[in-house]
Every structure is written in structure tokens, then in C-alpha cells.
C-alpha positions as CSV (number, residue, x, y, z in Angstrom):
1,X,17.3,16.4,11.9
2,X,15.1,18.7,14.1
3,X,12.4,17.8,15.5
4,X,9.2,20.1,16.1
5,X,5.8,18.3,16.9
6,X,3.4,20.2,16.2
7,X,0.7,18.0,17.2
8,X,-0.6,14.5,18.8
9,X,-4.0,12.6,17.8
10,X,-5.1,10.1,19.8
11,X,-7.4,6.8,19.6
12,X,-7.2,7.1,15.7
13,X,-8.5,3.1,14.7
14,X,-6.0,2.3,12.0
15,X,-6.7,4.8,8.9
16,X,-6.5,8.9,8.0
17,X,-6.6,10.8,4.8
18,X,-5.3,14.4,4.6
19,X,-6.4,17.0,2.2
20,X,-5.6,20.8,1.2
21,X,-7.4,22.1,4.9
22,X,-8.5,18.8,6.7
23,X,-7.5,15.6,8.6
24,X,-9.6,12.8,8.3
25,X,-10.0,9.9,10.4
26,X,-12.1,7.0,12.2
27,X,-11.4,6.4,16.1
28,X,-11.7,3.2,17.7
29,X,-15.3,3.8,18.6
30,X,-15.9,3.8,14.7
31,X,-16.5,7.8,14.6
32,X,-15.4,9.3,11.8
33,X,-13.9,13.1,12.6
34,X,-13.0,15.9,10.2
35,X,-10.7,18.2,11.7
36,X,-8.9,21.7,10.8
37,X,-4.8,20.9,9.7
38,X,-4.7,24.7,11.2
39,X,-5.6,25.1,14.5
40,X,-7.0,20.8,15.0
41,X,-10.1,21.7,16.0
42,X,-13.0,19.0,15.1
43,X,-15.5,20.9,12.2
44,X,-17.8,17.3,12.2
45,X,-18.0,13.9,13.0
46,X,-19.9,11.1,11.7
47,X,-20.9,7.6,13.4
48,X,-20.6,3.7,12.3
49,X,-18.2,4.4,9.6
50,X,-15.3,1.5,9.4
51,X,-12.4,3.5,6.6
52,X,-13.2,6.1,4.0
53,X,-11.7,7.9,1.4
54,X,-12.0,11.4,0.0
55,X,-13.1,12.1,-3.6
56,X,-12.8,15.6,-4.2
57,X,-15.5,17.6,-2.0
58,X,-16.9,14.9,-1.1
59,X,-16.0,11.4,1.3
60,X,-17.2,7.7,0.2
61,X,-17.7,6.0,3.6
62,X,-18.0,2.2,4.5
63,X,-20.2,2.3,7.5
64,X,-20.5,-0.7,9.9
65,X,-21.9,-4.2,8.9
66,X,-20.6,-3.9,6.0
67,X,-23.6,-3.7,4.2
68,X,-24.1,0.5,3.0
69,X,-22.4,3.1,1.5
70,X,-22.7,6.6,2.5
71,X,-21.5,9.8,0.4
72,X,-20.6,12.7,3.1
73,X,-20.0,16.8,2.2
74,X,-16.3,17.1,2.8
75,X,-16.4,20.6,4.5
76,X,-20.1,20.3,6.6
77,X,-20.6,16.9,6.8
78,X,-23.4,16.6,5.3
79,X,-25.2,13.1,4.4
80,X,-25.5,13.4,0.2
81,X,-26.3,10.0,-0.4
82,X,-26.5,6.3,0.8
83,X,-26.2,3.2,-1.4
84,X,-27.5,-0.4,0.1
85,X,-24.4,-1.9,-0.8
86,X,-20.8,-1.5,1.0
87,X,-17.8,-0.9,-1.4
88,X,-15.1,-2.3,0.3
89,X,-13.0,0.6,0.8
90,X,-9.9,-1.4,0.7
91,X,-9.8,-2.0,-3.4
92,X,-8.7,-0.3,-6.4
93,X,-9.2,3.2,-6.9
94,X,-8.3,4.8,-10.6
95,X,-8.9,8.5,-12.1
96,X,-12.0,8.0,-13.1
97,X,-13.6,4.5,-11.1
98,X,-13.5,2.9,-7.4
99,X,-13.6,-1.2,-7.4
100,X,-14.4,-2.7,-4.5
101,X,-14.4,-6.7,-4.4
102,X,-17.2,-8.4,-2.3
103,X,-19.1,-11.4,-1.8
104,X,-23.1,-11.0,-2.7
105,X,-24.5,-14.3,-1.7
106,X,-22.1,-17.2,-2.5
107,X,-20.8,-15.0,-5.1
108,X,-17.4,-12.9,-5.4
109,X,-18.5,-9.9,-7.5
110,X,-16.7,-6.3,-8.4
111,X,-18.8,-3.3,-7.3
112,X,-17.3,-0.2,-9.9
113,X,-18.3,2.8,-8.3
114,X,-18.3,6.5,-10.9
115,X,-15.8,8.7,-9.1
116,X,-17.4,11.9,-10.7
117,X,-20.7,10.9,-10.5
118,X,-20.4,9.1,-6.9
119,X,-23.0,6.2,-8.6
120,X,-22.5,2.7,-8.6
121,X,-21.1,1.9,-12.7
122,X,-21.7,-2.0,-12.2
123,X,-21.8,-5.2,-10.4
124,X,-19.9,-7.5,-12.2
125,X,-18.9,-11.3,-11.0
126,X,-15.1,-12.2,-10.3
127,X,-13.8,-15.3,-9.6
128,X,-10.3,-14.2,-8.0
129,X,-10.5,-10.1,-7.0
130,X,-8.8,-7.3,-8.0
131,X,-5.2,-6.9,-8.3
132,X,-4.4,-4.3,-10.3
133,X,-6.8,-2.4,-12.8
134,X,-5.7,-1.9,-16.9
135,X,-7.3,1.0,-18.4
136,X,-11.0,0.4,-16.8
137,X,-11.6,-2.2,-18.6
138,X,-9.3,-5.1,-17.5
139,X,-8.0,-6.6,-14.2
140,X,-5.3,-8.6,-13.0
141,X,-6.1,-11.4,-11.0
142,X,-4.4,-14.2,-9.0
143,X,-4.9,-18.1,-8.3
144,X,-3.4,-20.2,-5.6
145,X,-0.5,-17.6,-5.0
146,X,0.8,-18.5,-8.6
147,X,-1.4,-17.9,-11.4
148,X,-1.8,-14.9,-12.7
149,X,-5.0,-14.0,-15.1
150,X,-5.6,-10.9,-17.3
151,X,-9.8,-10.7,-17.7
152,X,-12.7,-8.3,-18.8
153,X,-14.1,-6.3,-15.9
154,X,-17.7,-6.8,-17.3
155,X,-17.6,-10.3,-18.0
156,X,-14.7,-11.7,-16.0
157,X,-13.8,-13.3,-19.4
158,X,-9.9,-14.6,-19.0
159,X,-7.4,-13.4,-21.7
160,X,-4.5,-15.1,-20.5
161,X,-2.9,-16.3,-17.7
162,X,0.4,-16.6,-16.6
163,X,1.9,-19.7,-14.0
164,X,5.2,-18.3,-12.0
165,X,6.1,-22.3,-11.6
166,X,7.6,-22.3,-15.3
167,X,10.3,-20.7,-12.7
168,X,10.9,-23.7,-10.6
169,X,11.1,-24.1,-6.6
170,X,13.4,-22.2,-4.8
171,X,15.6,-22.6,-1.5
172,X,15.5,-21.5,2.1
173,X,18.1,-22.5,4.9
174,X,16.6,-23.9,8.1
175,X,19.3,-22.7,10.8
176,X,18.4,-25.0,13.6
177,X,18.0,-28.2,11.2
178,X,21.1,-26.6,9.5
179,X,19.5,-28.1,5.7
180,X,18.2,-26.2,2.9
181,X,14.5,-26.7,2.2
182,X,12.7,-26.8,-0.9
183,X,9.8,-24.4,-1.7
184,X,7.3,-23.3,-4.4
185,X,7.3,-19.7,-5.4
186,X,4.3,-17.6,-4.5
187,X,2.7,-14.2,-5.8
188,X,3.7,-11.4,-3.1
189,X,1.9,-8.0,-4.7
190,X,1.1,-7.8,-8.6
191,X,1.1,-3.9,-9.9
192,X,0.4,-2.1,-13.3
193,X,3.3,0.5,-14.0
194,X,4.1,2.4,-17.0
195,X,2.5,-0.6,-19.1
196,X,3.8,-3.2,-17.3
197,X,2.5,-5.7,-15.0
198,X,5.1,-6.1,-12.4
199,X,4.8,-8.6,-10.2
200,X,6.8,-9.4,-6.8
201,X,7.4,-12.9,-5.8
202,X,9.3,-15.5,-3.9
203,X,13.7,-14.5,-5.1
204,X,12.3,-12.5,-7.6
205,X,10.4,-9.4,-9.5
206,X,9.0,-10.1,-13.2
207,X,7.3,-7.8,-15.6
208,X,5.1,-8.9,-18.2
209,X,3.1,-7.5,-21.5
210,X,-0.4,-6.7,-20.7
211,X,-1.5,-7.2,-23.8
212,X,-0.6,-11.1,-24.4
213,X,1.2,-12.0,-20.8
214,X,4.4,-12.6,-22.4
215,X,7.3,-12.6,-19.8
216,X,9.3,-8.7,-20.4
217,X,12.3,-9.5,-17.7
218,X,12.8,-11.7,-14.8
219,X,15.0,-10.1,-12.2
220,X,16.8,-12.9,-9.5
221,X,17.5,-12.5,-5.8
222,X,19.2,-14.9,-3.8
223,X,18.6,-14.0,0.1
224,X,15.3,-12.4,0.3
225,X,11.9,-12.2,-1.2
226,X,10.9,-8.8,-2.7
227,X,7.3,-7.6,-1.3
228,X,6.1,-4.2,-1.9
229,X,7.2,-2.0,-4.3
230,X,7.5,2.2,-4.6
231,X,7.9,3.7,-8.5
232,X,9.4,7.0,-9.2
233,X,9.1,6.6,-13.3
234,X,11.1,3.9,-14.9
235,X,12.7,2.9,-11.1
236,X,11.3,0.8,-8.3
237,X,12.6,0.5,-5.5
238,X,12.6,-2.5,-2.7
239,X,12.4,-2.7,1.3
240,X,12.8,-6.2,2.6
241,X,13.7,-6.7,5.8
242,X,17.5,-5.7,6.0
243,X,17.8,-5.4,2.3
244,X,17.2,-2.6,-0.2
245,X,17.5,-2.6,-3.9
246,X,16.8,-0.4,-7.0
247,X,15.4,-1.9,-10.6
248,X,15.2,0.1,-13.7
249,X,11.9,-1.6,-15.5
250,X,12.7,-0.4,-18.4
251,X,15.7,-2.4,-18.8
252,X,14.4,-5.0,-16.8
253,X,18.1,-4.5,-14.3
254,X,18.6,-4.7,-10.9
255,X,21.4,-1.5,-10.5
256,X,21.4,-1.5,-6.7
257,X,21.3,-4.2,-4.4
258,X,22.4,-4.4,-0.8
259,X,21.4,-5.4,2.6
260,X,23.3,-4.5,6.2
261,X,22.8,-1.1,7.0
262,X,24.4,0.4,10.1
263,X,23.9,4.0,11.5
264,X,24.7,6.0,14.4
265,X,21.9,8.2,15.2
266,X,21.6,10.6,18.2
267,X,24.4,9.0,20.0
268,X,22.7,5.5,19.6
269,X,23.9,2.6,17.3
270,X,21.5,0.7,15.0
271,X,22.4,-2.6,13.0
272,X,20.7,-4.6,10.5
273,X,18.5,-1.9,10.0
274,X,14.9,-3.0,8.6
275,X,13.8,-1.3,5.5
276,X,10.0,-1.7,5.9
277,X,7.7,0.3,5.1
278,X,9.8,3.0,2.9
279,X,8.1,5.9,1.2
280,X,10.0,8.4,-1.3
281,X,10.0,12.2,-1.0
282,X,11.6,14.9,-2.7
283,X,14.4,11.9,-3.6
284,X,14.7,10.3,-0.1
285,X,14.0,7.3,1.0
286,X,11.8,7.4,4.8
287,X,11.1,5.2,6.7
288,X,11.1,3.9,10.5
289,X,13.0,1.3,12.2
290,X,12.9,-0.2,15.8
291,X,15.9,-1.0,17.5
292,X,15.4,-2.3,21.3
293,X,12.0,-0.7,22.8
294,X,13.5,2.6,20.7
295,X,11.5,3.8,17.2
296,X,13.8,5.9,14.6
297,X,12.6,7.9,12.0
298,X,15.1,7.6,9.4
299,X,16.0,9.2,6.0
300,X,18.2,7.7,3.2
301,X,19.8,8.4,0.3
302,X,17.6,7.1,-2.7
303,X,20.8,6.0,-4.6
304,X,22.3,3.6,-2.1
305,X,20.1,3.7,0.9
306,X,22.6,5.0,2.8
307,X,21.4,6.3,6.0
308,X,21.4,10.7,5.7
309,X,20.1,11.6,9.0
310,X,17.8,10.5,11.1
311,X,16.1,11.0,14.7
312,X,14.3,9.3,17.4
313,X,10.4,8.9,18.0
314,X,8.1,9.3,21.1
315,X,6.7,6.1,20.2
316,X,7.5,3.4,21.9
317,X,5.3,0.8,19.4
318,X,5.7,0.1,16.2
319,X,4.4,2.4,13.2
320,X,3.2,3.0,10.0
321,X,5.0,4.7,6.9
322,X,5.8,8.3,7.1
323,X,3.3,10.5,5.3
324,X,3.7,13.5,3.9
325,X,2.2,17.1,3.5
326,X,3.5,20.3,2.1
327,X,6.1,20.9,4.9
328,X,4.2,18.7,7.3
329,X,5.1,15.0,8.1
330,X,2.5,12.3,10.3
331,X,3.3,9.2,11.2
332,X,1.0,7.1,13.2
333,X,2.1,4.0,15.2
334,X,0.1,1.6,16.1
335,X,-1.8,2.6,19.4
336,X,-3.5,4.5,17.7
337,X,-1.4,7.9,18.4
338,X,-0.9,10.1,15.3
339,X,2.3,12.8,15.6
């Protein structure tokens, strides 16, 4: 794999965006900057903004105390508008809506927010937060790690719910005690795919109907618990800890499942390789793993997870998944150092 670094960003916080000409991001003194992807030269900057996003020309910024809003010109920088009420920028984005989930007094509420019309669509109250979003019009919400709830946005009216402990306990092996212990099942990331709700969870990935919450499949696994999931059209595929593994939710099959990768990458020899953090790119699997004080960017065959290629990182701390751009790739670790 060759390596040409093109450029390094320091003191990013913990967030960027990239679009068709810029680089977005906030620094640990809470600046936002805009910079050129050309020649990385800063075009504007704005201060006391905590994350962002872009919405077409424009970016939807959370500022500091959590308590506005503030609509920038993408390309000048420009202040367009500010809202007495902070979004959340860490909710649920669709085509056409932004939800945000926030407290207002005692009260959990969802703040919808028009995309096109950068206004605020509603404040409606929710008991739980946001999950996943159906259509506009319903969410997905969870209780107590094991109840899952389908309601109306606007009235936060429950449909149905579903309870994962129909499933039963599972069990773990304590190595020092040497015994197997006894535990309840819990709710690990809940998504809406190709109309399904599929839900990760302790030993095992479910999907149901979104229309009555009947239970579609129930896919089993006995080592690990699956976590996040990426989708490439009717497949998902898994990174837990040493184990990968490929579902077709269609079917409702696991057809891949393995864990105990090994690799020999520029002279060095990695074992129990960690699939965290994967993302999918033109059919590869990428990822990075640590092994010793040494980072790895690593690339793997989508079918198998076989390890392809792979090469080592200037980083000597941990980072975040690979992101990609045209023929451009960024990863930033956590220092705050983007390459």
C-alpha cells in the first residue's frame, strides 16, 4: 500500500465534515475553521461553536452553552441566522428533517429542524429519544436497554413496543472465577434499513416489522455481542472486537462469521486483530488496528475479512474510522491530529 501524506491538521477537538472544496472543523479552543481541500489554507473561522454539520451551502452550528443555534454561509462565513434554542447536533438527520433530542425544563422534547428551509418544524415531547427515524413521522425509541417502542413524532403516542427478554438471559465466562455468569440481554444500536428495524444486542442481531413490531428474524452468536452495524443493500456487516461477520437481512442469515485474524504487514506480525471501527469503500472493508504502541491502517476483503494490504500510521494513539474522499483518505486519531 503506498503511502503519500498529503497533509497534517492539528488541535482538531473531536469532529470534521468534508465537502466538494472544504474541510470543516472545531479546534479545542471551540473555533470552528473552514479551510481550502486544495491548497489548506483557512477561508474563515467562527468562535463558541461545540460540532456542526453542513446542509448544502450552508452550516447548522451548536455554539457553546448549549443553549443557540446558529446558521453560517458555507463559502464566506457569514452569520444567516440564530435560533434561541440548541439542536443537539448529535441526533438524527433525514433528507428532508434534523431531530435533535433535548431537555427544556424537566422535560425531554424532540427539536425537528426543516433542512430546506433551515427553520425549526416543531418541538415535540419524548419520553425516551431518538433512535432511528421512520418516514418523518415515526421514531424508534428504547427503555431500560430492552424495550423497544415505535411512536408518533408529534405526539409521542406509542404504537407498539417490543421487550428483547422474550429472548432469555444469556452467558459470559468469568476467567479468573473460571464459572459462567448469568446476564440479561441489553439493546446495543437500533437502525431502520431497507424497512426494517434492525436492532443489535447482547449474542445477537434481530429485525423487526415497522409496521406492527412483529419479530422478521433473530440471528444468534455465541462468543461476542454485535454493536455497530455498516449496510451495503440487503448485507450488514459486523466489527466486534476480534470478530467479523456478514448477514443478509433479507433472509434473515448470518453467511460469514469468523473471528482470529492474523497478518503480516510491513515486516511486522499482528494477531487477534480488532475489527473496530470498519467502514466500506469501493467493496473493502477499512479500518485501523493497534498492535503494541504501533497503529495500522488496514484493508480487507469484504467477503471474508481477510486482511488485503495494509500499512503503518504516524500515530502513535488510537484513531477514529477512515474517511473517505474522491481519491483522498483522513483519518484522525485522537490527539486531535488529522492526516
Amino acid at each position: 500500500m503506498t503511502k503519500i501524506l498529503i497533509a497534517t491538521i492539528k488541535n482538531i477537538q473531536h469532529y470534521y465534515e468534508i465537502e466538494s472544496k472544504h474541510l470543516l472543523y472545531v479546534d479545542k479552543q471551540d473555533n470552528l475553521r473552514c479551510i481550502s481541500k486544495d491548497d489548506f489554507i483557512e477561508s474563515w473561522n467562527f468562535r463558541n461553536v461545540y460540532n456542526f454539520f453542513i446542509n448544502g451551502q450552508y452550516v447548522v452550528c451548536g455554539i457553546v452553552g448549549n443553549k443557540r443555534t446558529v446558521i453560517l454561509n458555507l463559502i464566506s462565513g457569514e452569520k444567516i441566522k440564530e435560533f434561541d434554542f440548541d439542536l443537539n447536533i448529535r441526533g438524527k438527520r433525514t433528507e428532508l428533517y434534523y431531530y435533535g433530542s433535548r431537555y427544556i425544563g424537566d422535560k425531554p422534547m424532540i427539536i425537528k429542524f426543516d433542512l430546506s428551509k433551515n427553520e425549526l418544524a416543531g418541538i415535540f415531547p419524548s419520553l425516551f429519544g431518538i433512535k432511528a427515524i421512520i418516514d418523518d413521522v415515526y421514531y424508534i425509541a428504547v427503555q431500560k436497554k430492552r424495550i423497544l417502542y415505535k411512536k408518533l413524532i408529534e405526539t409521542d403516542t406509542t404504537l407498539w413496543q417490543f421487550d428483547i427478554s422474550q429472548f432469555g438471559t444469556y452467558k459470559v465466562r468469568d476467567y479468573i472465577k473460571k464459572v459462567y455468569e448469568e446476564r440479561q440481554r441489553e439493546i446495543n444500536r437500533v437502525y431502520y434499513h431497507n424497512n426494517k428495524i434492525i436492532v443489535t444486542l447482547s449474542r445477537a442481531i434481530i429485525a423487526l416489522n415497522p409496521e406492527d413490531g412483529k419479530l422478521l428474524w433473530k440471528v444468534d452468536f455465541e462468543n461476542y455481542d454485535p454493536v455497530n452495524l455498516i449496510f451495503d443493500e440487503y448485507l450488514a456487516y459486523s466489527g466486534t472486537l476480534v470478530y467479523f461477520a456478514i448477514i443478509d437481512i433479507e433472509r434473515g442469515i448470518k453467511i460469514f462469521d469468523k473471528g482470529f485474524y492474523e497478518a503480516i504487514i510491513e515486516g511486522h506480525k499482528l494477531t487477534q486483530i480488532n475489527f473496530v471501527g470498519i467502514t466500506l469503500h469501493k467493496g473493502y472493508i477499512w479500518y485501523t488496528h493497534t498492535e503494541g504502541r504501533r497503529k495500522f491502517l488496514l484493508k480487507a476483503d469484504s467477503k471474508n475479512g481477510e486482511i488485503i494490504d495494509g500499512m503503518s500510521l504516524d500515530s502513535r494513539v488510537p484513531t477514529h474510522s477512515p474517511m473517505f474522499d474522491v481519491n483522498r483518505m483522513y483519518i484522525l486519531d485522537q490527539e486531535g491530529t488529522l492526516y
